[in-house]
C-alpha positions in Angstrom: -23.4 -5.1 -8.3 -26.8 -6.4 -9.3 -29.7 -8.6 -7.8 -29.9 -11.7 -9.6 -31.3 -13.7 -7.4 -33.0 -14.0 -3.6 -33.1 -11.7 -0.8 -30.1 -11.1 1.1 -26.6 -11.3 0.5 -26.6 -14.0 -1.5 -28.7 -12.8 -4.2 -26.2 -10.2 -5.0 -23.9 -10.7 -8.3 -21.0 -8.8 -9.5 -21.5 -7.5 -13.2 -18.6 -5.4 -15.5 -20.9 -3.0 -17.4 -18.3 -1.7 -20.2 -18.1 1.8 -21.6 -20.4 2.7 -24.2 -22.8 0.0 -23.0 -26.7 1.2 -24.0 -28.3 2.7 -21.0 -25.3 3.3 -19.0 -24.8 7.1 -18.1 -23.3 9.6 -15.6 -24.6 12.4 -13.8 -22.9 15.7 -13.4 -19.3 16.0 -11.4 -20.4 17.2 -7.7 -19.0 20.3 -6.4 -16.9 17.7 -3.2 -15.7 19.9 0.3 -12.1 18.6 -0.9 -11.1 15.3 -3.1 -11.4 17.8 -5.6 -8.8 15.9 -8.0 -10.8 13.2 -8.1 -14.0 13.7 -9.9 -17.4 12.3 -8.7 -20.3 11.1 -11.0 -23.5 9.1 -10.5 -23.7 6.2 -12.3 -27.1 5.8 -14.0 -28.8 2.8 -15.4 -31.5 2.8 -18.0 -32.7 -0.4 -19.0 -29.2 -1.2 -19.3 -28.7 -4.6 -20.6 -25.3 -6.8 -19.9 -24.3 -10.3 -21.0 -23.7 -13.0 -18.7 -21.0 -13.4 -20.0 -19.8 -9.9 -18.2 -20.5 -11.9 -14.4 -17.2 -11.9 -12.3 -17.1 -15.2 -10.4 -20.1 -17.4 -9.9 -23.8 -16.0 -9.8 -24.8 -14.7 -5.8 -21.2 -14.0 -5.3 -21.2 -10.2 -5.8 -21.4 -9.6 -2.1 -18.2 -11.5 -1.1 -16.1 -9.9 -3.8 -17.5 -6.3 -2.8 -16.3 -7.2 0.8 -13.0 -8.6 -0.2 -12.2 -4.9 -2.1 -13.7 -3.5 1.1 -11.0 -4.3 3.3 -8.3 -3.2 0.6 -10.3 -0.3 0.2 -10.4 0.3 4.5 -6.3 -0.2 4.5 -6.2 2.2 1.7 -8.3 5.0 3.1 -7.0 4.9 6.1 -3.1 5.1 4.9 -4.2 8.1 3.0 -5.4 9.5 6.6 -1.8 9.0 7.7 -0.3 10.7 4.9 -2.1 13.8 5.6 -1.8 13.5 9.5 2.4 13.3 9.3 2.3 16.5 6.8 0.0 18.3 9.4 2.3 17.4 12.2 5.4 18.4 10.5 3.8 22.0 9.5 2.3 22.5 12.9 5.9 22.3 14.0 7.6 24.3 11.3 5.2 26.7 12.2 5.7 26.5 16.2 9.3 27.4 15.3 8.6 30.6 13.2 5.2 32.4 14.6 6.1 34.4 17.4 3.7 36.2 20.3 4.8 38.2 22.8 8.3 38.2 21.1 8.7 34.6 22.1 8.3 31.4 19.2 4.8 29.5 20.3 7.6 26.5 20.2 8.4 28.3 23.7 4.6 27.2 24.8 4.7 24.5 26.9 0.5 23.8 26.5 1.9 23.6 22.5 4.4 21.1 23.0 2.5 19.0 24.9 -0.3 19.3 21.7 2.2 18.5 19.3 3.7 15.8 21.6 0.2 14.2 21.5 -0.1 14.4 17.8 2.8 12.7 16.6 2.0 10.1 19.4 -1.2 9.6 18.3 0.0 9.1 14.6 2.3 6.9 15.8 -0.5 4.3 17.4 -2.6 4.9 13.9 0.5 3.5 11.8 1.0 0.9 14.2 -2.4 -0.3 14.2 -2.7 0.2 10.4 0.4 -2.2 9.4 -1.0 -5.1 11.8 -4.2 -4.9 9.6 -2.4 -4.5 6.7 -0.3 -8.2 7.4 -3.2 -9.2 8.6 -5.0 -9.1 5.4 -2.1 -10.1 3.6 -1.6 -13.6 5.6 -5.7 -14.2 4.8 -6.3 -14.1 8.5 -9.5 -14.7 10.4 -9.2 -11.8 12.1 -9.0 -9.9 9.5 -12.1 -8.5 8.6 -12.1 -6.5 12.0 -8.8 -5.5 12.1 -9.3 -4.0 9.0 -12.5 -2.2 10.4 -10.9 -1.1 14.0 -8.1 0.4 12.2 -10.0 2.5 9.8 -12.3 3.5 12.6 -9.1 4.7 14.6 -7.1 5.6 12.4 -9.7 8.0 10.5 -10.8 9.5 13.4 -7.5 10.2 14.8 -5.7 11.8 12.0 -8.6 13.8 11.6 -8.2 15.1 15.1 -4.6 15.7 14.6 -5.3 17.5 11.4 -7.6 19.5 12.7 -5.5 20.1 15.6 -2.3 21.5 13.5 -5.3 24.3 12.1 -6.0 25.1 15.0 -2.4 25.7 16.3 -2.1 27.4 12.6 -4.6 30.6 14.4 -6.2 32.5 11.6 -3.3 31.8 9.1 -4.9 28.0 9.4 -8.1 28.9 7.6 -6.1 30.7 4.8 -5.8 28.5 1.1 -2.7 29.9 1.3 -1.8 27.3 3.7 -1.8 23.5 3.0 -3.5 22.4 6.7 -6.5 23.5 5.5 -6.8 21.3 2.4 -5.5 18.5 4.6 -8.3 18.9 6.9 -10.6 19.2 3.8 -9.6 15.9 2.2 -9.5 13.6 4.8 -12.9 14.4 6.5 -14.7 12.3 3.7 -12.3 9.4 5.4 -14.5 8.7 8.4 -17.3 7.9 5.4 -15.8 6.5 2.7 -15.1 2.5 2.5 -18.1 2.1 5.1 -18.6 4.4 7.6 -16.6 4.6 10.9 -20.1 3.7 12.5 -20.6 0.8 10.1 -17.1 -0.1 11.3 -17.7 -0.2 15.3 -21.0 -2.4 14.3 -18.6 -5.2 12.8 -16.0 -4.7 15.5 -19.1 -5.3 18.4 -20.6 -7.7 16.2 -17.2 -9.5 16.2 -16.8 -9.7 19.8 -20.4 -10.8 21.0 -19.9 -13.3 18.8 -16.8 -15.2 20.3 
């Protein structure tokens, strides 16, 4: 993305700078809390030069094709937040069954059933609410746009929770690398940020609604 023209959003043009394009470089990969299979590099420019002929779409249209991924991109982030959420439900379970205290399984604990009870509850309303955006988007809806925003918002912030929740009911074997919750909780944390931040994402939802 590039300015090419006025102030605003509409001065804003979408550009496909190709490898081994003069002036185009990358910083160093960044030591990430988790995503660590996916490196992370800045892009740098340097009086980097492209053709016109490189524009995607017509000039001061950069903006609305950004946004247009951005939705994809909220559906996507936030399905990855289920993935890890149903895995952390599951092994907070499996591990309900086998950890005992007081010669008793903590499956026994009625306070623990009621937590895991919530969980998979929880995850359930995320899915839900993830697949209506998901159509949504598909049938080019007008509501759209914030479903796709409410659903990353909730659905980030809850499988968080229930991530963090299965590490918690983990006890000290939750914060061992040994165990898989804790890379769970690792990955996912980035979701609340990535593909506009779950702040950014209540502003379009209020936005939205003061507007109707």
């Amino acid at each position: 993305m590039c300015r090419t023209g006025e102030k605003g959003a509409k001065g804003i043009s979408c550009l496909v700078v190709e490898k081994g394009t003069p002036g185009l470089g990358f910083g160093k990969k960044e030591r990430k809390v988790g995503w660590n299979s996916q490196p992370t590099r800045a892009v740098i420019f340097e009086d980097c030069a492209v053709p016109v002929t490189n524009r995607l779409g017509e000039e001061g249209r950069g903006f609305t094709i950004a946004m247009k991924g951005l939705n994809g991109g909220r559906i996507n982030i936030a399905s990855c937040s289920l993935g890890a959420a149903h895995a952390s439900v599951l092994l907070a379970r499996d591990h309900l069954k086998v950890r005992k205290q007081f010669g008793e399984p903590l499956s026994n604990s009625q306070f623990l059933q009621f937590k895991l009870a919530e969980m998979a509850t929880r995850l359930v309303a995320s899915r839900l609410m993830v697949r209506q955006a998901a159509l949504a988007l598909q049938e080019e809806r007008q509501d759209a746009v914030t479903l796709c925003s409410m659903a990353k918002l909730f659905a980030t912030d809850e499988c968080f929770a229930i991530c963090n929740q299965s590490l918690q009911m983990h006890g000290g074997y939750g914060y061992l690398k040994d165990y898989a919750v804790q890379q769970f909780v690792r990955d996912i944390r980035v979701h609340q940020i990535l593909e506009g931040t779950n702040e950014v994402m209540r502003m379009i939802v209020s936005r939205n609604l003061l507007q109707e």
